[in-house]
Structure formats: C-alpha cells, structure tokens
KOLGU-4560 file (N, C-alpha, C; in nm, 3 decimals, padded with zeros to 5 digits):
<recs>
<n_xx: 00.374 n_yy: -04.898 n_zz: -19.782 ca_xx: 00.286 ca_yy: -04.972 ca_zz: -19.696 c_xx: 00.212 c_yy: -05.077 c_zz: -19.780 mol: A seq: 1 type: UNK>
<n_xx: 00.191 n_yy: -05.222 n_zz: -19.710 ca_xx: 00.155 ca_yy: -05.321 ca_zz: -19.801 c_xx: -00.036 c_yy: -05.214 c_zz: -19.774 mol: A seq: 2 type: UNK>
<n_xx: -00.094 n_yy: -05.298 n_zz: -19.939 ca_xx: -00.245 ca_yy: -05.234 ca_zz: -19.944 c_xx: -00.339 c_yy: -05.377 c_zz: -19.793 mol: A seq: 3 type: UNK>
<n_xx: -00.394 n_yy: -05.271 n_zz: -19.845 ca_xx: -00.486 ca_yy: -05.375 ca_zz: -19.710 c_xx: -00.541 c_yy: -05.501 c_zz: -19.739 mol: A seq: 4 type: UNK>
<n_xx: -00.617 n_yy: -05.515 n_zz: -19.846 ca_xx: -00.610 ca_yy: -05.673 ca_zz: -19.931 c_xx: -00.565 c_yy: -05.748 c_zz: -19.912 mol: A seq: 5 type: UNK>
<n_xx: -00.438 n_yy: -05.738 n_zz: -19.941 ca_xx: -00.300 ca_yy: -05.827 ca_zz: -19.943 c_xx: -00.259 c_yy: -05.826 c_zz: -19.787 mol: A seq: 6 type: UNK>
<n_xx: -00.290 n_yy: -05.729 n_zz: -19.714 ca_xx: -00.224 ca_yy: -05.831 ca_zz: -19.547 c_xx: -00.374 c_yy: -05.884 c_zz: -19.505 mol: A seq: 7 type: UNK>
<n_xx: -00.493 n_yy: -05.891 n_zz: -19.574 ca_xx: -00.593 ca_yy: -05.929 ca_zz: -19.497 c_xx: -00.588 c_yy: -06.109 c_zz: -19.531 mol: A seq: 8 type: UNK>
<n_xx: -00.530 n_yy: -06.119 n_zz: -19.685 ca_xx: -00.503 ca_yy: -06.238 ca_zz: -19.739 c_xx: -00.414 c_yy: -06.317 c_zz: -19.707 mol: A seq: 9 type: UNK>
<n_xx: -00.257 n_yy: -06.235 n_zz: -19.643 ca_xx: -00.169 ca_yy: -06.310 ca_zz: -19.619 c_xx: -00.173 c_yy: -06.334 c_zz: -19.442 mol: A seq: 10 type: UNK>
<n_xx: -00.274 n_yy: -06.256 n_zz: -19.383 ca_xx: -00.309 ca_yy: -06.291 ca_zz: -19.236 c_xx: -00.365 c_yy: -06.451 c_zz: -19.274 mol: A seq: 11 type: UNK>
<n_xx: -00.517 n_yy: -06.452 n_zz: -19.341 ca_xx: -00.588 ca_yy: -06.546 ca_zz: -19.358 c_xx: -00.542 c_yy: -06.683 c_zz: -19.425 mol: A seq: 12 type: UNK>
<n_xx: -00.425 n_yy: -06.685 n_zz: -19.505 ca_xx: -00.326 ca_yy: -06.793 ca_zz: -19.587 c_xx: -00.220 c_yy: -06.793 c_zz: -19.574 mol: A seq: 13 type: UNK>
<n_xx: -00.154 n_yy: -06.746 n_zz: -19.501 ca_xx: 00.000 ca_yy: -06.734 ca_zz: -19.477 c_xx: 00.006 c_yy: -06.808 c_zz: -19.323 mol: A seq: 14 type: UNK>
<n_xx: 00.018 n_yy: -06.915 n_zz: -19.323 ca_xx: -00.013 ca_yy: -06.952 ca_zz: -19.161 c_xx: 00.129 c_yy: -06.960 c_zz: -19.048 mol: A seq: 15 type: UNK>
<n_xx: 00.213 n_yy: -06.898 n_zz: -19.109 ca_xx: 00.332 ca_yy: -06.856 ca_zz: -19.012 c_xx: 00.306 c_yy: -06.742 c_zz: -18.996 mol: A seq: 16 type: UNK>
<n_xx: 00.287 n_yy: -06.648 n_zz: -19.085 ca_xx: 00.282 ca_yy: -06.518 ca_zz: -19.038 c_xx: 00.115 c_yy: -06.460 c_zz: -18.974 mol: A seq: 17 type: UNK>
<n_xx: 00.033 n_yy: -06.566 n_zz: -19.038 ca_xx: -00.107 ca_yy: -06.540 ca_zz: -18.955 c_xx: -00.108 c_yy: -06.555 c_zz: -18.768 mol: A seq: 18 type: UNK>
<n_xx: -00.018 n_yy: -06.611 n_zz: -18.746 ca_xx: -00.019 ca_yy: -06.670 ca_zz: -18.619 c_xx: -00.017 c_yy: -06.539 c_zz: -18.526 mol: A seq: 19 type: UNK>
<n_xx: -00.134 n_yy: -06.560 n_zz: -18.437 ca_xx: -00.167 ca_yy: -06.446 ca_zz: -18.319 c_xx: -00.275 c_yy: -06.386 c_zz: -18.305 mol: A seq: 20 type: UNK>
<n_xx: -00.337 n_yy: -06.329 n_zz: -18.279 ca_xx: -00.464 ca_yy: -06.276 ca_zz: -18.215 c_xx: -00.477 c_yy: -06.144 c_zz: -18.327 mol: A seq: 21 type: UNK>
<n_xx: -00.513 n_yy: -06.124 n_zz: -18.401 ca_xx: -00.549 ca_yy: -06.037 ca_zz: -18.551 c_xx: -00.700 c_yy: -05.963 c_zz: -18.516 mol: A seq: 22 type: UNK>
<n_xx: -00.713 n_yy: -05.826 n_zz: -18.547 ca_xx: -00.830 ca_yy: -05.760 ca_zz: -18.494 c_xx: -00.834 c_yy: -05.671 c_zz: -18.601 mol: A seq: 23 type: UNK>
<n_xx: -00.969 n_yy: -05.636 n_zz: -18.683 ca_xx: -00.980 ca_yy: -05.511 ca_zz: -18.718 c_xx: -01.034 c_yy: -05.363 c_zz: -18.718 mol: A seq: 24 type: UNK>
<n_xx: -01.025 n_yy: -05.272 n_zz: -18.744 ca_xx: -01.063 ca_yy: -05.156 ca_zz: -18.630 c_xx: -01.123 c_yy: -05.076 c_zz: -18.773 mol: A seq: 25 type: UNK>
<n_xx: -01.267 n_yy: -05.070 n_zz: -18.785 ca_xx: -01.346 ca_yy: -04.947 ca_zz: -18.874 c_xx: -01.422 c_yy: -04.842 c_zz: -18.807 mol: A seq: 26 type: UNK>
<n_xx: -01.436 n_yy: -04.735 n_zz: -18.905 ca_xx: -01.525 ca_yy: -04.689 ca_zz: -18.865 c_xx: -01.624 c_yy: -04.687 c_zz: -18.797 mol: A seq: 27 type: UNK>
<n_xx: -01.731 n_yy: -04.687 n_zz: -18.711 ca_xx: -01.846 ca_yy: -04.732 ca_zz: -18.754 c_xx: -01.940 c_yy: -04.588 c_zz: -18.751 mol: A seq: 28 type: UNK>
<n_xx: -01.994 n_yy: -04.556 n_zz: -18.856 ca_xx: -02.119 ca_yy: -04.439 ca_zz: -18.862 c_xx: -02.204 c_yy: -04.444 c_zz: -18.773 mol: A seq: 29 type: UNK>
<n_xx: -02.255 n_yy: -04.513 n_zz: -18.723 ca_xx: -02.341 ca_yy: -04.481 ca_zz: -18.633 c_xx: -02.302 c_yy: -04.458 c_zz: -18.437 mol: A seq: 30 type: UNK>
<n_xx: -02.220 n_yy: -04.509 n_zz: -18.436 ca_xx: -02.128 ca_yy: -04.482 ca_zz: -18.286 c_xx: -02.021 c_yy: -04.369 c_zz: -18.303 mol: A seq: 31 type: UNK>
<n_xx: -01.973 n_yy: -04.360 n_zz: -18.454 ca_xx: -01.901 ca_yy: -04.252 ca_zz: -18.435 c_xx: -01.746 c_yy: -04.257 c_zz: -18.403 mol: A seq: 32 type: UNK>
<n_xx: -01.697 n_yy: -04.385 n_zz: -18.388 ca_xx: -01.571 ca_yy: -04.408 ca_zz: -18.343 c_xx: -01.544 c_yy: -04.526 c_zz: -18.428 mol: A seq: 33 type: UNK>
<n_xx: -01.416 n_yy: -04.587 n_zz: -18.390 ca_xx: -01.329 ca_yy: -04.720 ca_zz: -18.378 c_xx: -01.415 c_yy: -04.815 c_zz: -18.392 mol: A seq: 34 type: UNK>
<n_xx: -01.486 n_yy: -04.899 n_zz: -18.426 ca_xx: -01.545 ca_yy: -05.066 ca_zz: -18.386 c_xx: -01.390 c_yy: -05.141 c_zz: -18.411 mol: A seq: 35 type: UNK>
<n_xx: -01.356 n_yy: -05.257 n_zz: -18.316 ca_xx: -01.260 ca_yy: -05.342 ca_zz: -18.351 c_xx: -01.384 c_yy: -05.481 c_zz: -18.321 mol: A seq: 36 type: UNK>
<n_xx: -01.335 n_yy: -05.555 n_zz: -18.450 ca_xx: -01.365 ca_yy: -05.704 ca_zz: -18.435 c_xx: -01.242 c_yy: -05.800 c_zz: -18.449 mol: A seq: 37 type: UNK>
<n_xx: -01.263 n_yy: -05.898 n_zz: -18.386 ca_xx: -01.139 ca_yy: -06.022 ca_zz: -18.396 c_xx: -01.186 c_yy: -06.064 c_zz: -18.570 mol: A seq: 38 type: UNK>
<n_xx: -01.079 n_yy: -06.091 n_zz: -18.600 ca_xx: -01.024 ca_yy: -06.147 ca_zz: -18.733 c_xx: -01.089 c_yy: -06.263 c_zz: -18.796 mol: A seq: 39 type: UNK>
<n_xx: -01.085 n_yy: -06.376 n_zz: -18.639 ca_xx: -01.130 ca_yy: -06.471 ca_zz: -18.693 c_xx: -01.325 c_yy: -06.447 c_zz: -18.746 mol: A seq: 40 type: UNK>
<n_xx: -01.379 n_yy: -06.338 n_zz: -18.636 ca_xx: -01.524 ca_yy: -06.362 ca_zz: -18.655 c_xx: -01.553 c_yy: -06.270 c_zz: -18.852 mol: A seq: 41 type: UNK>
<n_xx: -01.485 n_yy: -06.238 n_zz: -18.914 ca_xx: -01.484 ca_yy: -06.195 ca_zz: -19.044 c_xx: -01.455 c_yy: -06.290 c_zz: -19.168 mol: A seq: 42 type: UNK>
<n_xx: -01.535 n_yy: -06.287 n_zz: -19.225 ca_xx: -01.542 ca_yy: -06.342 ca_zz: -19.375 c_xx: -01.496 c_yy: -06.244 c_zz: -19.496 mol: A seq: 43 type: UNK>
<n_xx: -01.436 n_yy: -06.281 n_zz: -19.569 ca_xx: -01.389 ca_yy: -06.211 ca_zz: -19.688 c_xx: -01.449 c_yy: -06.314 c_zz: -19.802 mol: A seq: 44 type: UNK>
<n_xx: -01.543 n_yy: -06.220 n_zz: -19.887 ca_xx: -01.617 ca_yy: -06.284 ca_zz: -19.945 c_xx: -01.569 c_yy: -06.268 c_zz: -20.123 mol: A seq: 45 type: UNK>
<n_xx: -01.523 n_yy: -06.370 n_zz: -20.187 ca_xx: -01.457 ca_yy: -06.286 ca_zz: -20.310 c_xx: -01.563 c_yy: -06.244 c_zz: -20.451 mol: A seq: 46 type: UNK>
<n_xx: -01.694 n_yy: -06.267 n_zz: -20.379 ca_xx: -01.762 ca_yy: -06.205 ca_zz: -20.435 c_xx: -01.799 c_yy: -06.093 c_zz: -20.399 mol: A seq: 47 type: UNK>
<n_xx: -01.736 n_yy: -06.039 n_zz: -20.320 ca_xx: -01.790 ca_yy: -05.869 ca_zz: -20.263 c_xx: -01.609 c_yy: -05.897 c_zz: -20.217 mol: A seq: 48 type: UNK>
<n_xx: -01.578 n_yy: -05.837 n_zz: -20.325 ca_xx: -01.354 ca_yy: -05.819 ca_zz: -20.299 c_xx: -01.376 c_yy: -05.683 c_zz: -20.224 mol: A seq: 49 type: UNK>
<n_xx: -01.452 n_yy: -05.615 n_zz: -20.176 ca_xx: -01.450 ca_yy: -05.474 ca_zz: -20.150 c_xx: -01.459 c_yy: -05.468 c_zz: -19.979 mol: A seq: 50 type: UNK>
<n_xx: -01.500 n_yy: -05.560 n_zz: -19.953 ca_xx: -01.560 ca_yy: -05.578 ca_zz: -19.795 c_xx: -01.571 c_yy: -05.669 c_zz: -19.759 mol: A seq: 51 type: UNK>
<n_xx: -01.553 n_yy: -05.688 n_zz: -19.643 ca_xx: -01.557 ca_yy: -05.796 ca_zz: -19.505 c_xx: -01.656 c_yy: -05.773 c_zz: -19.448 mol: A seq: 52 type: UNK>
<n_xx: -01.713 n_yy: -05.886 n_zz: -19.411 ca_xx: -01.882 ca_yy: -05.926 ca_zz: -19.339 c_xx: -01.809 c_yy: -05.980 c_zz: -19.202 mol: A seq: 53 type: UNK>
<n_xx: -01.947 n_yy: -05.970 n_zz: -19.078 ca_xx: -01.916 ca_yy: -06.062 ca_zz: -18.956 c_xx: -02.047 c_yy: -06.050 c_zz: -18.892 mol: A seq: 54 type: UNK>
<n_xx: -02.070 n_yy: -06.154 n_zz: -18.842 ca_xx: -02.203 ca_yy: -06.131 ca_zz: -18.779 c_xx: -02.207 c_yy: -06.037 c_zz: -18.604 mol: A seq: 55 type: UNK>
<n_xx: -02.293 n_yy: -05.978 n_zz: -18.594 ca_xx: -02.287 ca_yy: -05.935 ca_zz: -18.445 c_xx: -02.349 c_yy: -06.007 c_zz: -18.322 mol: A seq: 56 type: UNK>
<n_xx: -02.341 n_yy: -05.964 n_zz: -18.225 ca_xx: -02.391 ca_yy: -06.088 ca_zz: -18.129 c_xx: -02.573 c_yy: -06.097 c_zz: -18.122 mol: A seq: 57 type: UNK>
<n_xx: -02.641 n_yy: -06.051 n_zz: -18.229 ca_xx: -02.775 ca_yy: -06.116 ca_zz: -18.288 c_xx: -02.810 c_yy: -06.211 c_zz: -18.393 mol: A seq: 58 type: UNK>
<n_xx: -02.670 n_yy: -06.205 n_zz: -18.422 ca_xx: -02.678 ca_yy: -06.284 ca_zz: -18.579 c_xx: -02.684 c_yy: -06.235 c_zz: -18.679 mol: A seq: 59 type: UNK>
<n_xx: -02.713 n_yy: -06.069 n_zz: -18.686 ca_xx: -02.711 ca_yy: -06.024 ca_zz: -18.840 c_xx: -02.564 c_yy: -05.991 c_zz: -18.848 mol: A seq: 60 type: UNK>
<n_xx: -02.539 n_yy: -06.029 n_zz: -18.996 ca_xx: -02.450 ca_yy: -06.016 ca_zz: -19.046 c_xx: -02.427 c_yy: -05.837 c_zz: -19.151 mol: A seq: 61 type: UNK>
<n_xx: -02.304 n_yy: -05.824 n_zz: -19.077 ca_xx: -02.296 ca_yy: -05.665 ca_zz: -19.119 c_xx: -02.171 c_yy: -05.679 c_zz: -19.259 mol: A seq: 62 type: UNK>
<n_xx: -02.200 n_yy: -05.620 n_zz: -19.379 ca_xx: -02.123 ca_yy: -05.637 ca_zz: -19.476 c_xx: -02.034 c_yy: -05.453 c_zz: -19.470 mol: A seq: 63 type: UNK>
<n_xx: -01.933 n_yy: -05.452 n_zz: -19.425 ca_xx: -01.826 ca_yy: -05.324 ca_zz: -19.409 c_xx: -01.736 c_yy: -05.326 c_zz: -19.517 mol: A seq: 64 type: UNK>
<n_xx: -01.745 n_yy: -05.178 n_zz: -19.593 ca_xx: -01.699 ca_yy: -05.183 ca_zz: -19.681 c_xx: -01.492 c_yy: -05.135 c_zz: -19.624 mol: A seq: 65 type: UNK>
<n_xx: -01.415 n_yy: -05.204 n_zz: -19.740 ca_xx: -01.296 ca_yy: -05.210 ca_zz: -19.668 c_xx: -01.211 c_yy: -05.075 c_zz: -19.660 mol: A seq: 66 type: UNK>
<n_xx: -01.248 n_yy: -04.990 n_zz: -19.680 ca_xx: -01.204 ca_yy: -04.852 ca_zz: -19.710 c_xx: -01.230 c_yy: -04.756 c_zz: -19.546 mol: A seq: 67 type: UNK>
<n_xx: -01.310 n_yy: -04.835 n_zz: -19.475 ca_xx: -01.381 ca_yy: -04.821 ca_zz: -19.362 c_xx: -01.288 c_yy: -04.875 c_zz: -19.237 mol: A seq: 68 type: UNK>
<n_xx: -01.199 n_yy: -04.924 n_zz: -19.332 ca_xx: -01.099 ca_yy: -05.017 ca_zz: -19.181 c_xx: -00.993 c_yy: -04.913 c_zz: -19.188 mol: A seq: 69 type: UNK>
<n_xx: -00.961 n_yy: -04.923 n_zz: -19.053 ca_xx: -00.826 ca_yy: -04.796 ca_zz: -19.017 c_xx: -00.706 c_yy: -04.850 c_zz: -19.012 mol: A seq: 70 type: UNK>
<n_xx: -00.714 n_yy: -04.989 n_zz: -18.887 ca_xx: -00.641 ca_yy: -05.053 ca_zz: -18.834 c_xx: -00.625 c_yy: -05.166 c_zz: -18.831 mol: A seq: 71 type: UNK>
<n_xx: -00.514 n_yy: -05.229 n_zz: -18.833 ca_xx: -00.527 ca_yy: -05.389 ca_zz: -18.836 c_xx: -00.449 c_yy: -05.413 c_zz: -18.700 mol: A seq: 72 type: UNK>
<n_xx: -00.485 n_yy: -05.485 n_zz: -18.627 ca_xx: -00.401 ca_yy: -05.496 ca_zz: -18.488 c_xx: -00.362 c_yy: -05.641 c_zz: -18.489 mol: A seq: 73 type: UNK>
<n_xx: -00.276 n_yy: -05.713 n_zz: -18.406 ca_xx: -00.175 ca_yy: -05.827 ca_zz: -18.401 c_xx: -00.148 c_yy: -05.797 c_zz: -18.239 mol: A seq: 74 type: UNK>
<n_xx: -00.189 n_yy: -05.886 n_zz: -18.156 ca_xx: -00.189 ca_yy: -05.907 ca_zz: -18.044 c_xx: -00.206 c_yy: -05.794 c_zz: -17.973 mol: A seq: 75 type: UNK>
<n_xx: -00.296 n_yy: -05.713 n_zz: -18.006 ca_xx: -00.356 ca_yy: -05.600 ca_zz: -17.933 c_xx: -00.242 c_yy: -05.474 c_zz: -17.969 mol: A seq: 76 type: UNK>
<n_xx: -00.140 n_yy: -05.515 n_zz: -18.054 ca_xx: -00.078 ca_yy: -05.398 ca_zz: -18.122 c_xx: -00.066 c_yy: -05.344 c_zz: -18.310 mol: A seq: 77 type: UNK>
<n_xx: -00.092 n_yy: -05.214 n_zz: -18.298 ca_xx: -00.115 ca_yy: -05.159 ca_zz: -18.443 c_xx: -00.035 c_yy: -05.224 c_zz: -18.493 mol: A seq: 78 type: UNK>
<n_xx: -00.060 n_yy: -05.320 n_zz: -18.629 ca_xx: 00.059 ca_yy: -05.356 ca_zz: -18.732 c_xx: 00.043 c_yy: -05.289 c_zz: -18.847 mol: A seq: 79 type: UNK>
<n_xx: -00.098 n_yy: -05.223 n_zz: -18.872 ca_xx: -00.095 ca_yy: -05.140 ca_zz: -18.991 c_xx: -00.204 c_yy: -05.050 c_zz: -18.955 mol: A seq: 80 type: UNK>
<n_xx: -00.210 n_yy: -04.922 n_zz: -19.037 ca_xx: -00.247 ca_yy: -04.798 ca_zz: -19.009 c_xx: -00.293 c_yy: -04.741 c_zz: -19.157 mol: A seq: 81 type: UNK>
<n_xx: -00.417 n_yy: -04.709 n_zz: -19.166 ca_xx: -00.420 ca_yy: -04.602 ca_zz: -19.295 c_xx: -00.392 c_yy: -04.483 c_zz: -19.244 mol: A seq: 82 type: UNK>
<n_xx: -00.304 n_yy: -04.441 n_zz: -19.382 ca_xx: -00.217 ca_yy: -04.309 ca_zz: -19.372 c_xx: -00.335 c_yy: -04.196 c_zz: -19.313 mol: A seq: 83 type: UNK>
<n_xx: -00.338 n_yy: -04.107 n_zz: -19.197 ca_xx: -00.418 ca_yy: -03.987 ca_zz: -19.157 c_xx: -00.495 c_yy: -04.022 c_zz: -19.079 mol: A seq: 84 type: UNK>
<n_xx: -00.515 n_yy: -04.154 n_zz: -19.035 ca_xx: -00.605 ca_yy: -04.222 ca_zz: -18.950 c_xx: -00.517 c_yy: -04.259 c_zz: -18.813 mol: A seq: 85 type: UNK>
<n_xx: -00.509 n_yy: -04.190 n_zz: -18.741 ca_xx: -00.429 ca_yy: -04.214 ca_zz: -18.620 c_xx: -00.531 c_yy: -04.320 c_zz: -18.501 mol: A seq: 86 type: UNK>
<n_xx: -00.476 n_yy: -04.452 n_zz: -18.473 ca_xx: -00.547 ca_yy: -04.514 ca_zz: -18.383 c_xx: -00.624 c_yy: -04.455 c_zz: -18.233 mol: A seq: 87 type: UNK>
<n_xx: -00.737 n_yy: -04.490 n_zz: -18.227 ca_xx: -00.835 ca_yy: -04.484 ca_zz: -18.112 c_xx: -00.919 c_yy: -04.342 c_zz: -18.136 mol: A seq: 88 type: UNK>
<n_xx: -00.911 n_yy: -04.279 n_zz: -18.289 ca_xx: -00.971 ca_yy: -04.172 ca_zz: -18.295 c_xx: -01.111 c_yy: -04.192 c_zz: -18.363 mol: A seq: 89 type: UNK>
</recs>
C-alpha cells in the first residue's frame, strides 16, 4: 500500500491523477467517529510534514495529526484504507 504522504502529495501535484472530488476521513476525539473533509479545504504544511490543517466553518483552523486519517476517498469512493481501520467505523 502506497504510505499516506505520498498519495496526499501525488493527489495535490500529480494533476492527471489528482483529478476528482478527493476527501479525507479522521478520527475525530471528540465526536467519536469518522470526520471527512474535502481535500481541497486542507493545507499540508511542510513545516508540520506530520499533519494537515483546515479551517472549520468558524474559521479556526484545526491542525490533525496524519496518523489520525483512516481514509482517503475519490469521488465518494474508498481509494485508500489504513490497514484495521474499516470505513464508516
């Protein structure tokens, strides 16, 4: 399985294979489930290589560490999966 890094990079710079509606699906601790955000509203900051930031609909910006993402989705379907993490759980 490609590491997650590397398809978050080749979503974001690869612009043939970026093409489509890209979502990512973490944890979140405090709800307890799945959060998915669209792709585009995330920053990858290469000064924090560890995590992806996005703001929420107040404006604060939430910094998620990447170990926290389960799923990467591509037009509303799983394209990648961490191993033991079965989607919508």
């Amino acid at each position: 399985m490609q590491p997650l890094h590397d398809l978050l990079h080749r979503i974001k710079w690869d612009h043939e294979f970026g093409k489509g509606e890209f979502a990512l699906g973490y944890d979140d601790r405090v709800v307890l489930h799945e959060q998915i955000v669209p792709f585009v509203s995330i920053s990858l900051d290469p000064q924090r290589p560890a995590t992806f930031s996005f703001p929420d609909e107040n404006g604060i910006v939430h910094h998620i560490p990447l170990h926290r993402v389960r799923t990467v989705y591509k037009d509303g379907v799983v394209m990648w999966q961490r191993p033991g993490h079965p989607a919508g759980d």
